[in-house]
Each structure stands twice: as C-alpha cells, then as structure tokens.
Backbone bond lengths (Angstrom), bond angles and torsions (degrees), N, CA, C in turn:
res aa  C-N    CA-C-N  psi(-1)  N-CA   C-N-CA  omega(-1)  CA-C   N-CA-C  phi
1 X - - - 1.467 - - 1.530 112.65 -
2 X 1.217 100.66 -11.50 2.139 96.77 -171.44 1.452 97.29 -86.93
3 X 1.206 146.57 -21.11 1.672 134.85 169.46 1.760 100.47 -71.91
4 X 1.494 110.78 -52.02 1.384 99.85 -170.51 2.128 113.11 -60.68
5 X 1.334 107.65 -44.94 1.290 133.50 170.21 1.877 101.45 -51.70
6 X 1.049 127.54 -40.51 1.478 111.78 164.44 1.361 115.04 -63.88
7 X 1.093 124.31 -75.67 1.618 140.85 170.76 1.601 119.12 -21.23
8 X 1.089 111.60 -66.67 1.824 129.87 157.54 1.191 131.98 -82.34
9 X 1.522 111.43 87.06 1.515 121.12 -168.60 1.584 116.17 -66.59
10 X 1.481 94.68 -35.26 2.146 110.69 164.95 0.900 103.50 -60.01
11 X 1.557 128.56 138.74 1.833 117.77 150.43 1.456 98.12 -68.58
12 X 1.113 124.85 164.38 1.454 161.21 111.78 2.166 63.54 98.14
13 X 1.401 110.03 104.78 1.002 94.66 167.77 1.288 121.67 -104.62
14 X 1.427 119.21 -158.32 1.867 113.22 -178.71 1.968 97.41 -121.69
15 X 1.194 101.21 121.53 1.401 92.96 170.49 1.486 122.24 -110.94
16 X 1.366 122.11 113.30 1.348 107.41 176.65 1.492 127.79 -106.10
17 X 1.334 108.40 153.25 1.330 122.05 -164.31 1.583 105.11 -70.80
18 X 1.215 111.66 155.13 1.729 129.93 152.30 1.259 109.82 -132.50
19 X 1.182 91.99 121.03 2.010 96.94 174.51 1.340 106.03 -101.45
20 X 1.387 102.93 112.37 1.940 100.95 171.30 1.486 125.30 -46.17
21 X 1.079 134.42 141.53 1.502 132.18 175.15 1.847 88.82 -71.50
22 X 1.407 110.75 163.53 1.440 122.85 -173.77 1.238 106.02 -48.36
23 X 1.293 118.35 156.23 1.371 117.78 -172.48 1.766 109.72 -123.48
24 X 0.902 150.28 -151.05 1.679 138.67 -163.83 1.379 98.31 -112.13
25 X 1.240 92.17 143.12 1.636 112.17 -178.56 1.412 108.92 75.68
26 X 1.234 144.98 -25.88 1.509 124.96 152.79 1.920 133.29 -89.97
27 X 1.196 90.57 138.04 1.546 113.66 -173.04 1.576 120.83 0.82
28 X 1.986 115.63 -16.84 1.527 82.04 -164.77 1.528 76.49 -144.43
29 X 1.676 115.92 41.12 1.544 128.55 169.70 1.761 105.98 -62.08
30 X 0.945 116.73 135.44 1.748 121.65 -170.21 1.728 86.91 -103.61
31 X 1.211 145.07 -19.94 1.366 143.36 170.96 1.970 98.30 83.70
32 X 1.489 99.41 67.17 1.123 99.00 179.18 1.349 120.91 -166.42
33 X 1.039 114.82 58.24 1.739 127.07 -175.18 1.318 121.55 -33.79
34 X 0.999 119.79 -24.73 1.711 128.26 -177.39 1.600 116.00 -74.55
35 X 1.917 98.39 -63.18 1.086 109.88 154.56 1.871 136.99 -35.22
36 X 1.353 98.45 -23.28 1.722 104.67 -171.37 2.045 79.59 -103.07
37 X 0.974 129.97 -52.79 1.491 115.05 174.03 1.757 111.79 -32.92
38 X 1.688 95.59 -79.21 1.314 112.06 -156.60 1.448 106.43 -44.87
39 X 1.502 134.37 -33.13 1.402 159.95 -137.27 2.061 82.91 -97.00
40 X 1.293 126.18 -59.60 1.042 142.29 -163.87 1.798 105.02 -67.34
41 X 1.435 108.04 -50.94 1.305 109.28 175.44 1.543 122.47 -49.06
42 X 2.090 98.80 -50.86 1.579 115.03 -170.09 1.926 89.77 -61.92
43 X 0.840 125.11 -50.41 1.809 113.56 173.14 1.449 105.09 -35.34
44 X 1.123 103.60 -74.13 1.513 92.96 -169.26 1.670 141.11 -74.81
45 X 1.768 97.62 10.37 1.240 104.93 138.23 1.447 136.66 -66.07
46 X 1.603 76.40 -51.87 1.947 83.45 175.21 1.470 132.67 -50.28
47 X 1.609 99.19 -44.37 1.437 108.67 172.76 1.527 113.48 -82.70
48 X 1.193 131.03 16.75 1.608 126.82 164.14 1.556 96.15 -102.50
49 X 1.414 111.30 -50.82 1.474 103.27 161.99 1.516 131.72 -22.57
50 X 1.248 107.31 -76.35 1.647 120.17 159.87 1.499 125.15 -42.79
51 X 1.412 109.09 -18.82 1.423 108.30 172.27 1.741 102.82 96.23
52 X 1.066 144.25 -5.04 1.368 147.19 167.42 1.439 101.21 -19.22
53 X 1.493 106.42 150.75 1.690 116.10 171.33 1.553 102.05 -111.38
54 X 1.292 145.57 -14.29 1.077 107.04 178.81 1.935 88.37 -170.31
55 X 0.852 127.49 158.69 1.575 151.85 -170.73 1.695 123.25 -118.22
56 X 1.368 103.48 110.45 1.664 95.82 161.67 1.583 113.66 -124.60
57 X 0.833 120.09 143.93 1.988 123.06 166.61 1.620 115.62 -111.56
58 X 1.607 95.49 164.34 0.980 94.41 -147.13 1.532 91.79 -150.25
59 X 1.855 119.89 154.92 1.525 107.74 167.81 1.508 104.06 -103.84
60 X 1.530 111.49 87.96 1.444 109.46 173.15 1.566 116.79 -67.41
61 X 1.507 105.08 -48.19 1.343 100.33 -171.53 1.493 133.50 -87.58
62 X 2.234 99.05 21.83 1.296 99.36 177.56 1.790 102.30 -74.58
63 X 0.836 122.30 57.37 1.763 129.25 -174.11 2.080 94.21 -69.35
64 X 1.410 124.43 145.98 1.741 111.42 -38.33 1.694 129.91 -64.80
65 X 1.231 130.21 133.64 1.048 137.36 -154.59 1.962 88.55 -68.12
66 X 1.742 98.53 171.71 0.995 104.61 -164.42 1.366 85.69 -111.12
67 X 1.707 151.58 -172.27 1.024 163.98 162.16 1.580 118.15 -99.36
68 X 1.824 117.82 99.05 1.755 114.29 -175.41 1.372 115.36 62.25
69 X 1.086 109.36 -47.83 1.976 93.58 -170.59 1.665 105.81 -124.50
70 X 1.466 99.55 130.62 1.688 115.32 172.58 1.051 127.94 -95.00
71 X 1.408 153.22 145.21 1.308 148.82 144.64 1.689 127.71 -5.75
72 X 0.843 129.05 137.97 1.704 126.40 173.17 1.699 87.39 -69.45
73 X 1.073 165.21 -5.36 1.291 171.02 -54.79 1.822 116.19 163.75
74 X 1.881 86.85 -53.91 1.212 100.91 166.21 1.509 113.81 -92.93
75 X 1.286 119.74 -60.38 1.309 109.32 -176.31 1.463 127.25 -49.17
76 X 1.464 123.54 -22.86 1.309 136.18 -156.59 2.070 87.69 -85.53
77 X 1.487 124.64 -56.69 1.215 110.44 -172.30 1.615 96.70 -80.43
78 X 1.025 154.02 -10.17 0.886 133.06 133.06 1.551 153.67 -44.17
79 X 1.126 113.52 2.05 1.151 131.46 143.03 1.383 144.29 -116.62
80 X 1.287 109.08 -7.91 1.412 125.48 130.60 1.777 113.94 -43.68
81 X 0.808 115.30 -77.98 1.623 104.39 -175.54 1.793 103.66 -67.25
82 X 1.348 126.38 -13.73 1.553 116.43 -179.14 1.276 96.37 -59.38
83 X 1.260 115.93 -65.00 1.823 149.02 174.65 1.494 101.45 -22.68
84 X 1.345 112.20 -58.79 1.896 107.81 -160.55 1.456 110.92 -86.05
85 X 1.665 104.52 -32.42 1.302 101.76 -172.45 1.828 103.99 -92.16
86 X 0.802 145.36 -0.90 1.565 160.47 100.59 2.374 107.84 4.12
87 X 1.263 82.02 -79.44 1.124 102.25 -178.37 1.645 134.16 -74.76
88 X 1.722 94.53 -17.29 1.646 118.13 151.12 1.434 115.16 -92.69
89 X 0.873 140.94 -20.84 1.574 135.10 -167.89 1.675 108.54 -97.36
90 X 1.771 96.60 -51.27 1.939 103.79 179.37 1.298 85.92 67.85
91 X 1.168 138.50 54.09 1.740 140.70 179.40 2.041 81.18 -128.97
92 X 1.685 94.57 -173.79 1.275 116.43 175.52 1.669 94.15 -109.86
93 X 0.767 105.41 125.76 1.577 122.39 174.72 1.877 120.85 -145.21
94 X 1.557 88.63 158.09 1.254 99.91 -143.50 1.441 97.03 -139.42
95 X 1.655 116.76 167.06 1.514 110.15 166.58 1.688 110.80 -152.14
96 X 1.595 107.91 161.85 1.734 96.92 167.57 2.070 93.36 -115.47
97 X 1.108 106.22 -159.52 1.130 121.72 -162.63 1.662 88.50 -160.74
98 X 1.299 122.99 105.24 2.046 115.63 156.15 1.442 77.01 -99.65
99 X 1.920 66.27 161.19 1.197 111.23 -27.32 1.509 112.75 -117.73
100 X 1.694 104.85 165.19 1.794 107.78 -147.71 1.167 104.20 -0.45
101 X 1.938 90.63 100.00 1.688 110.01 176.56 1.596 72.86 -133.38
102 X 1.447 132.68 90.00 1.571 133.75 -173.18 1.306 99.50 -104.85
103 X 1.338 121.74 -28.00 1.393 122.24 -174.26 1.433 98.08 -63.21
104 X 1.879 103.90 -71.00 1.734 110.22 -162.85 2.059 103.36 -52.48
105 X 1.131 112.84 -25.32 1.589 112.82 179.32 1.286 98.31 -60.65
106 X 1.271 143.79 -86.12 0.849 143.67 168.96 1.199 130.03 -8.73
107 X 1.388 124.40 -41.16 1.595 145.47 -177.86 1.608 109.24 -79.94
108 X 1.644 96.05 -42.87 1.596 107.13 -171.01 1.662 95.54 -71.49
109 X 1.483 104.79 -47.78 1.964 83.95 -164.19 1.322 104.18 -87.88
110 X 1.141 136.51 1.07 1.441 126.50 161.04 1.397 114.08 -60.12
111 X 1.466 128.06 -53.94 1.555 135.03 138.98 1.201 120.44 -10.23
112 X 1.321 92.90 -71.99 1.789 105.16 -162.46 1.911 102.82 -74.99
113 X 0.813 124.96 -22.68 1.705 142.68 -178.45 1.668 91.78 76.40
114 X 1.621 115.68 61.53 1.206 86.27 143.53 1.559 139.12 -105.88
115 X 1.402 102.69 -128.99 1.725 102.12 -175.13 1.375 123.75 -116.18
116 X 1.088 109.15 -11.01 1.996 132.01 -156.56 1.499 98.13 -167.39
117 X 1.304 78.84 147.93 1.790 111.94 132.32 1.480 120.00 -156.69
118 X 1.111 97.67 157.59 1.895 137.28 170.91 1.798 115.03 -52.35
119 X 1.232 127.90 54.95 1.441 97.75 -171.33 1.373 109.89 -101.01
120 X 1.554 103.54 162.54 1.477 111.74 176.74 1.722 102.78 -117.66
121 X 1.782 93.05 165.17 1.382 75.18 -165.77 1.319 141.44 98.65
122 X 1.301 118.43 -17.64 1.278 112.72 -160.61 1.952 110.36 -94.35
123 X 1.218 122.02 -16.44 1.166 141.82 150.92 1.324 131.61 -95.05
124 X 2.014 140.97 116.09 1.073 108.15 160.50 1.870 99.70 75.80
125 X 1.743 104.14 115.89 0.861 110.90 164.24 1.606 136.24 -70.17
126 X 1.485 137.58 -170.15 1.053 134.89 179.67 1.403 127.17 -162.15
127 X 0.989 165.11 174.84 1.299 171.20 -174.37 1.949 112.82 -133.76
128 X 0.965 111.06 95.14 1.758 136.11 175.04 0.900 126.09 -97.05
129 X 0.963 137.45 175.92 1.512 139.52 -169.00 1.262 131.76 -99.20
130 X 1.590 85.20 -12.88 1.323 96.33 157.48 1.304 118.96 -126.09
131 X 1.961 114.78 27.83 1.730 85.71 162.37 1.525 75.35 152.26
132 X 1.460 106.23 178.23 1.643 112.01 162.26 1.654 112.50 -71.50
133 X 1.173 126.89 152.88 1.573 141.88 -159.70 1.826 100.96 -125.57
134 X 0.999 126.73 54.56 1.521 119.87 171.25 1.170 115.18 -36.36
135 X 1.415 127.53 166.91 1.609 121.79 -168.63 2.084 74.36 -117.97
136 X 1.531 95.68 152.17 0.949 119.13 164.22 1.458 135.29 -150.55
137 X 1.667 98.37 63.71 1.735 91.45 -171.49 1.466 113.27 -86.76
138 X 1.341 115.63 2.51 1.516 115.93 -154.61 1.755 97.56 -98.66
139 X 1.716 98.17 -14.71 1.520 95.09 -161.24 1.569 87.19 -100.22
140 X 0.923 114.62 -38.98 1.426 132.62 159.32 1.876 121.66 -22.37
141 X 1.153 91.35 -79.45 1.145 89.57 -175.86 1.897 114.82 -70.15
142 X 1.520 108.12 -34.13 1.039 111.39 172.96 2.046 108.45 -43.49
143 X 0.552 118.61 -52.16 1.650 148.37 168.24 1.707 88.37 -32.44
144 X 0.817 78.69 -94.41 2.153 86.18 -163.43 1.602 104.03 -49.67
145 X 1.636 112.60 -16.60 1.619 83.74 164.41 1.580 109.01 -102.64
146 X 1.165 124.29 -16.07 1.157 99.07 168.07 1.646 129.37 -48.15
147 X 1.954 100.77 -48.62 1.859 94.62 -176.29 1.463 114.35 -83.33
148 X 1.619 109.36 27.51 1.208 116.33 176.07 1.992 117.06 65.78
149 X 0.723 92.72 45.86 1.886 114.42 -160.34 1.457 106.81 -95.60
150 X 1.759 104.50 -22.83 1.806 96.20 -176.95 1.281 120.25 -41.33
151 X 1.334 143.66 -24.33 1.618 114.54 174.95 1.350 112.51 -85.80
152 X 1.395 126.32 23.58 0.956 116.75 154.21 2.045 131.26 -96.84
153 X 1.301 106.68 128.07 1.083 111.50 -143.52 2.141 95.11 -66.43
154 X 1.253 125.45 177.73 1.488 132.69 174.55 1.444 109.10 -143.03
155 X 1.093 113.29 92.86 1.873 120.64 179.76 1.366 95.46 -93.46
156 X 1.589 104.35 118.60 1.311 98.83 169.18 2.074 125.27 -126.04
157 X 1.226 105.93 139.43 0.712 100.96 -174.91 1.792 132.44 -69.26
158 X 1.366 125.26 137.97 1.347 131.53 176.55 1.551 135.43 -107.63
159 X 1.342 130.29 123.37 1.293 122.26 -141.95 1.775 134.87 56.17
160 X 0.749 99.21 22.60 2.146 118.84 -157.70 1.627 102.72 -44.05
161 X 1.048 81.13 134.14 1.403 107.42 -169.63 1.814 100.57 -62.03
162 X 1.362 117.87 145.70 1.658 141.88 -177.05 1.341 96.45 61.67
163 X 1.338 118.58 47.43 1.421 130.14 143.79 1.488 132.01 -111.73
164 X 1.495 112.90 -179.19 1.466 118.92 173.72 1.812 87.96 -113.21
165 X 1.058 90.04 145.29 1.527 110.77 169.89 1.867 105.40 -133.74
166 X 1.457 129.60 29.95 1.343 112.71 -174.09 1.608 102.37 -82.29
167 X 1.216 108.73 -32.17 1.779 115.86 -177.80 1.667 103.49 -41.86
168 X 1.018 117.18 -54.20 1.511 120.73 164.32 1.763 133.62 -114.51
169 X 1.292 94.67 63.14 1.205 121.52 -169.66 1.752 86.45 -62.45
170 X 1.220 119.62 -61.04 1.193 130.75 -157.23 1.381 122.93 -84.43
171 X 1.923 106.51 18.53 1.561 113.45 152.95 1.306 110.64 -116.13
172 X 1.240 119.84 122.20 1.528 105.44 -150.52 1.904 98.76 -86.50
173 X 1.274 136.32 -165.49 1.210 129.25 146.26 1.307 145.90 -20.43
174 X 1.182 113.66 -50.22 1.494 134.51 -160.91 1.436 106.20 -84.90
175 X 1.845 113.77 -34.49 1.594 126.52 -178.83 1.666 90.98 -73.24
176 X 1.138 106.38 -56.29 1.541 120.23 171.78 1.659 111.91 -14.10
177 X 1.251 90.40 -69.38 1.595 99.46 -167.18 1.522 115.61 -75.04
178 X 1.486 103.70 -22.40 1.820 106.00 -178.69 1.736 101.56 -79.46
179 X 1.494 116.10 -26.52 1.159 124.95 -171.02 1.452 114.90 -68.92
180 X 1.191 99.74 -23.32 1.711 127.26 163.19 1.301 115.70 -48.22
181 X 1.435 102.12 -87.28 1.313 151.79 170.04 1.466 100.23 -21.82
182 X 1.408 126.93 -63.25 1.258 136.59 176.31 1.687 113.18 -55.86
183 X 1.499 96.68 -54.43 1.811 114.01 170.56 1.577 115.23 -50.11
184 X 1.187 124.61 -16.03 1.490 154.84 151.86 1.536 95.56 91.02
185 X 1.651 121.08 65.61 0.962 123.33 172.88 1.895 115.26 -60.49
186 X 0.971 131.28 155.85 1.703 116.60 170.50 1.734 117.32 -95.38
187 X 1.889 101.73 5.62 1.389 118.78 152.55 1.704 101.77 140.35
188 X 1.423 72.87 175.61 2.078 79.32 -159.42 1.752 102.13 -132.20
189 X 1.787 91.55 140.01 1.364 116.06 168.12 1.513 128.29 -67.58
190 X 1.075 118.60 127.78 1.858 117.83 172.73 1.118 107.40 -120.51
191 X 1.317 119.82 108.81 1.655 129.72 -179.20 2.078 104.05 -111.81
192 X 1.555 93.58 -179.76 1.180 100.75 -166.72 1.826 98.34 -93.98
193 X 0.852 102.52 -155.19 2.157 117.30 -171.55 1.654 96.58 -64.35
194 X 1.687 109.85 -40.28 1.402 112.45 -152.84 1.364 100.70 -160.15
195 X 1.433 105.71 154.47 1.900 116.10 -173.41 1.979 94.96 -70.02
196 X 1.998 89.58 130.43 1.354 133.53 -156.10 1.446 113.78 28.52
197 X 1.401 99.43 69.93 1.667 120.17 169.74 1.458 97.24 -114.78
198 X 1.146 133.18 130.51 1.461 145.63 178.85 1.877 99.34 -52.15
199 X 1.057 96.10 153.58 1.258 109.26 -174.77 1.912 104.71 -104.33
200 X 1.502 145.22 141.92 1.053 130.92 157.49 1.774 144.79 -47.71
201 X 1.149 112.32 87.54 1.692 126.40 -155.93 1.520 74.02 -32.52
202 X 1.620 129.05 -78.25 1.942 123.57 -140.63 1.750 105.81 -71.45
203 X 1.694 123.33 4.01 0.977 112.72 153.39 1.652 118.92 -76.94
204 X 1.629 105.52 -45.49 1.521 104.94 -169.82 1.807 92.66 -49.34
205 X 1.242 106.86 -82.35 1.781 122.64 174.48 1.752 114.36 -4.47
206 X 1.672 101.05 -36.70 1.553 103.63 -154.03 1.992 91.14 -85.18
207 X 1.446 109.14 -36.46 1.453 106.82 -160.15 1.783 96.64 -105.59
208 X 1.257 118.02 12.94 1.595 108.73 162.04 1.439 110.47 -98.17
209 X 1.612 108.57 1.14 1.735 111.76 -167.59 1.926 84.35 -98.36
210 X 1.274 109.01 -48.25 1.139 108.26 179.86 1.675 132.89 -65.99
211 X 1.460 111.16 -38.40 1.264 106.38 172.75 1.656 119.24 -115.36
212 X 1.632 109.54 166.49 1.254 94.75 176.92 1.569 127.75 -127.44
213 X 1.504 94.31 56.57 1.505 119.66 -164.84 1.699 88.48 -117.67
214 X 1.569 123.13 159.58 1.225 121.20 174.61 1.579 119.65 -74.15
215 X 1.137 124.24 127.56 1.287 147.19 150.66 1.447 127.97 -63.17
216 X 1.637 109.60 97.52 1.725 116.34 -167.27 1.892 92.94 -111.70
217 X 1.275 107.62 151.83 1.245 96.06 150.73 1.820 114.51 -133.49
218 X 1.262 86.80 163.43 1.704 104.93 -147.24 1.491 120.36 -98.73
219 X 1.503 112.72 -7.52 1.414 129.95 169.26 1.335 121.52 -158.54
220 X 1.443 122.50 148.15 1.218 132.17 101.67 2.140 72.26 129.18
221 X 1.259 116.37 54.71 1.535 139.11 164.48 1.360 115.26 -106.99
222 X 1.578 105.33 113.77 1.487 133.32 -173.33 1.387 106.01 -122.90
223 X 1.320 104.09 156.33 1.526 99.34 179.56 1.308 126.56 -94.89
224 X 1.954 109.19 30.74 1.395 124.46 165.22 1.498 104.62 -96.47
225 X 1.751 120.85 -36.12 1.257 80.92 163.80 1.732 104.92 -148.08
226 X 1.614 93.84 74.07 1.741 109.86 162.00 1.835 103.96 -72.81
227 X 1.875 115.49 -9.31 1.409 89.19 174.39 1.668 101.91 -76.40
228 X 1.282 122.81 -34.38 1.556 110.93 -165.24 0.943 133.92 -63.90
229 X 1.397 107.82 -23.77 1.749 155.53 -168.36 1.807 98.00 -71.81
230 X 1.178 97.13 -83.66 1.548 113.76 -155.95 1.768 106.34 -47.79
231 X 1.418 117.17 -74.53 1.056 125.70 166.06 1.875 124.52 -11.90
232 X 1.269 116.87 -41.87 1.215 113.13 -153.04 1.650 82.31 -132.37
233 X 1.613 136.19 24.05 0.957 139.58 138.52 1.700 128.63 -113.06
234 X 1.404 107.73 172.67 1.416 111.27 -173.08 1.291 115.70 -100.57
235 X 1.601 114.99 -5.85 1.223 139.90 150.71 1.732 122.19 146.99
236 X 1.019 119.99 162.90 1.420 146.33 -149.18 1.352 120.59 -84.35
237 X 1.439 124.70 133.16 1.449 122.69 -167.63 1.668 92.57 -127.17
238 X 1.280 111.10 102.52 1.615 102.04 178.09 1.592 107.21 -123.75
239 X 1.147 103.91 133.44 1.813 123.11 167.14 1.487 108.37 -112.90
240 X 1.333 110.09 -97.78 1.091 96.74 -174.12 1.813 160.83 -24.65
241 X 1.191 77.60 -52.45 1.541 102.81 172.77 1.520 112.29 -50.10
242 X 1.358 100.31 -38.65 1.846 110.05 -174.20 1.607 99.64 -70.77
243 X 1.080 113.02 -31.80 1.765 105.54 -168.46 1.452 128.18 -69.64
244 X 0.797 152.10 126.74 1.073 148.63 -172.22 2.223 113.63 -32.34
245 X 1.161 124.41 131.86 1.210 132.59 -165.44 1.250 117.52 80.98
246 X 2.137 112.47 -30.14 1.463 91.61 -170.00 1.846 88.23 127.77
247 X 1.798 118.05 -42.80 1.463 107.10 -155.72 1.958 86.18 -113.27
248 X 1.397 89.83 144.20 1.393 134.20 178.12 1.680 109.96 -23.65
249 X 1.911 109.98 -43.43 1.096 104.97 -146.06 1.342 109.58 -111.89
250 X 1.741 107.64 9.00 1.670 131.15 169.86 1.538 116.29 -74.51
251 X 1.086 102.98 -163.43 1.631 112.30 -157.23 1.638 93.36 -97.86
252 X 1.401 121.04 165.44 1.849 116.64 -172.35 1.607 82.22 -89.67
253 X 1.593 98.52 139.95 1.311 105.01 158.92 1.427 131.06 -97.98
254 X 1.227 134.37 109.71 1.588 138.51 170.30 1.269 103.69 -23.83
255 X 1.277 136.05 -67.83 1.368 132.66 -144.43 1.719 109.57 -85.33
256 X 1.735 92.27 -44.65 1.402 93.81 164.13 1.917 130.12 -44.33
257 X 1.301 69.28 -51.53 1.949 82.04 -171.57 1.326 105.94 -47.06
258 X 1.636 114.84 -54.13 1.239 113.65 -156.70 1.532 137.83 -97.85
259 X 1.567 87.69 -9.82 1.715 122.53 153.11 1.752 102.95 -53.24
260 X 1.501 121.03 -39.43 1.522 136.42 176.67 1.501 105.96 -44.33
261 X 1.689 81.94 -75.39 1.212 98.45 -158.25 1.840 113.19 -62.46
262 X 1.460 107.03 -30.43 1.439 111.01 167.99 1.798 113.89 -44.99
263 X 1.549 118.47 -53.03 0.935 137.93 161.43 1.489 123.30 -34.12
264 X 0.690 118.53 -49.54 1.857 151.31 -156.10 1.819 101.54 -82.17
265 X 1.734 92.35 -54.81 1.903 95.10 -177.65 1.652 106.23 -86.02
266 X 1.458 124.66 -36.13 1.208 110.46 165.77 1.663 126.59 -45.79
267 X 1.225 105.12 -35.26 1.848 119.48 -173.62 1.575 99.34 -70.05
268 X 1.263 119.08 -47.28 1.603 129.18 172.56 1.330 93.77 -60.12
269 X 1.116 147.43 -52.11 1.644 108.56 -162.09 1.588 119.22 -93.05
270 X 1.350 101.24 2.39 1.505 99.94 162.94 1.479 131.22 -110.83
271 X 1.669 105.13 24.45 1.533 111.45 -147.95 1.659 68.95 -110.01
C-alpha cells in the first residue's frame, strides 16, 4: 500500500479515463496529431472541472488492437499527451497501451513522468481477441528496473475482461490475485465480462480479504451503484459512465462526471 498511498493522496480515489482519438497508422487515424492532443487536453479540463482525483489515457480507439508491441508511432504521441496532460492536470496519472503493450507503458510514463500503469497479462495466461496474452511480470518488471522506473506504480489486471479464461478455469480469482501479489504486483484490477459491465461485489470482497496489495476495480461504475462499489474498493477506474450516453466511445460529459464525482465525495465522508 505505501507506492499506491504515495501516488493517491484521496483514499479510495476516482480515476477517470481518456480515450485517445486514433492515433497514426491505425485504421480510424483522421491524420491529425494536434487534434488527438488538443481533444485530450479539453478532457482534462473538464474532468478538473468536475473535481476528479486522478487521470489515466488510453489508445481505445486504436481498434483492432495490436498484440504487446506498438509502433514507435504510437508510443512517441503517446507521450506527448502523457507529458501535457500530466503537466495540465498536477493529478496522478497513469496509462495502458493495448494491447498488453506493458513494456512501451512503462517506457511512455517514465518519459512522460507519470505515475502508473494498467497492465494486462502480467499473471497466468489468457485468450483475447486478439490472440494469446502471455503473462509477463518477470520480463516486466525486470524492464522498469533497468530504466530505473521503480516509482512507477504497475496495476495489474486479473481475469480481464473480453477474454477467455477456460485455460485456467481451475485457478479461480482469489489464487489469481495472491499469484500477483507474490509477482509483486503494486495492485490488481477486477473488472466485469466486458467494458462498463459491473464487476462481481463477493469477488472484489473475496481478494481484498485475501491480499494485501490495493484492490481497484476497472469497470462497469455508475453512479447507481458507486455506493456498492466504492466502499469495498481501494478506488475506481471509470470511462464509460463519464461519456456522454453512458458508452466509452462518446464525448466526456460535464454533468455526468460531476454529478459522479458529487456522489463519490459524499460516500467518502461517511465511509
């Protein structure tokens, strides 16, 4: 808890998402780098507006994702916007890279000075959508100490959502997360089947009794039930919900967000 506890000055904080508009060289690139900046910044007005505690981005809409390794293409404007919106927010911010691109994350926020990343993968293989998902914490971590990167934190995700998990049907969650834990994760995500699909309350419950690394969960948090949510987490990874309608791949909504976040600090002062 003392890496996550530096980083997140809020307990149980709120993290909200930025999804990059496409980035160069994949399918739905508009050929305009500025535009995917400038687009990234106006977010993170909005969400300081709203009162947000902390920020991660992300290349959602490089759709179809590539498998572990990205372009110098991608990573390079990707840290350009790690960097500005870092340096506009003064939040703790963080990033992933699809998909399990943990290495280039790592590379990018050491660059960019951020605080985190998102990895998948890092325990225990998987089946994705785009391919088999090897776990790689060993190469991983070896990695971040070489470029001297340890204060940067590694949340990793367990069971991850728009996967197959039958290959290890027969380690359930909870081994999952100690298996982590041991791998010296700096804490692990529990999401639902699919992006903003509720996640299982007696899983979060089952692997915060068990481990003693922080417990975030990573989807499918609305502000019908951020009371069930928050409480029995170490804090909150929300995209969707903030966007306009509700889905991931809309515009951030002002009112949404901050109707949240209203939500969010009332629950903190009675938790």
């Amino acid at each position: 808890m003392k890496v996550f506890n530096s980083i997140f000055k809020k307990e149980k904080s709120v993290i909200g998402m930025i999804h990059l508009k496409a980035l160069p060289g994949t399918p739905k690139y508009n050929h305009d780098v500025n535009h995917i900046i400038d687009t990234a910044l106006k977010e993170v007005q909005i969400y300081l507006k709203a009162g947000i505690d902390a920020i991660a981005i992300e290349n959602m809409h490089d759709i179809p994702y590539t498998k572990k390794k990205v372009g110098h293409e991608i990573s390079s404007v990707m840290t350009i916007v790690g960097h500005e919106v870092k340096k506009m927010s003064g939040l703790p911010c963080g990033i992933q890279i699809l998909a399990a691109a943990n290495k280039a994350s790592v590379a990018v926020a050491k660059a960019a000075g951020l605080d985190f990343i998102r990895a998948e993968g890092f325990v225990f293989g998987h089946l994705a959508d785009e391919g088999f998902i090897d776990s790689d914490a060993a190469g991983l971590l070896r990695y971040r100490k070489m470029i001297s990167a340890e204060d940067i934190a590694i949340f990793t995700d367990i069971k991850k959502k728009h996967s197959s998990h039958a290959v290890t049907s027969d380690v359930d969650i909870i081994e999952t997360a100690i298996a982590a834990e041991y791998f010296l994760s700096d804490g692990v995500i529990i999401t639902g089947s699919g992006t903003g699909r509720e996640s299982k309350a007696e899983e979060i419950e089952a692997v915060r009794y068990a481990c003693k690394i922080p417990v975030m969960v990573g989807s499918g948090i609305t502000i019908d039930n951020i009371g069930r949510y928050l409480p029995i987490s170490d804090a909150l990874i929300v995209g969707s919900h903030f966007k306009k309608g509700g889905h991931w791949a809309n515009e951030l909504d002002y009112e949404r967000t901050a109707r949240f976040m209203e939500a969010a600090n009332n629950l903190r002062e009675n938790i």
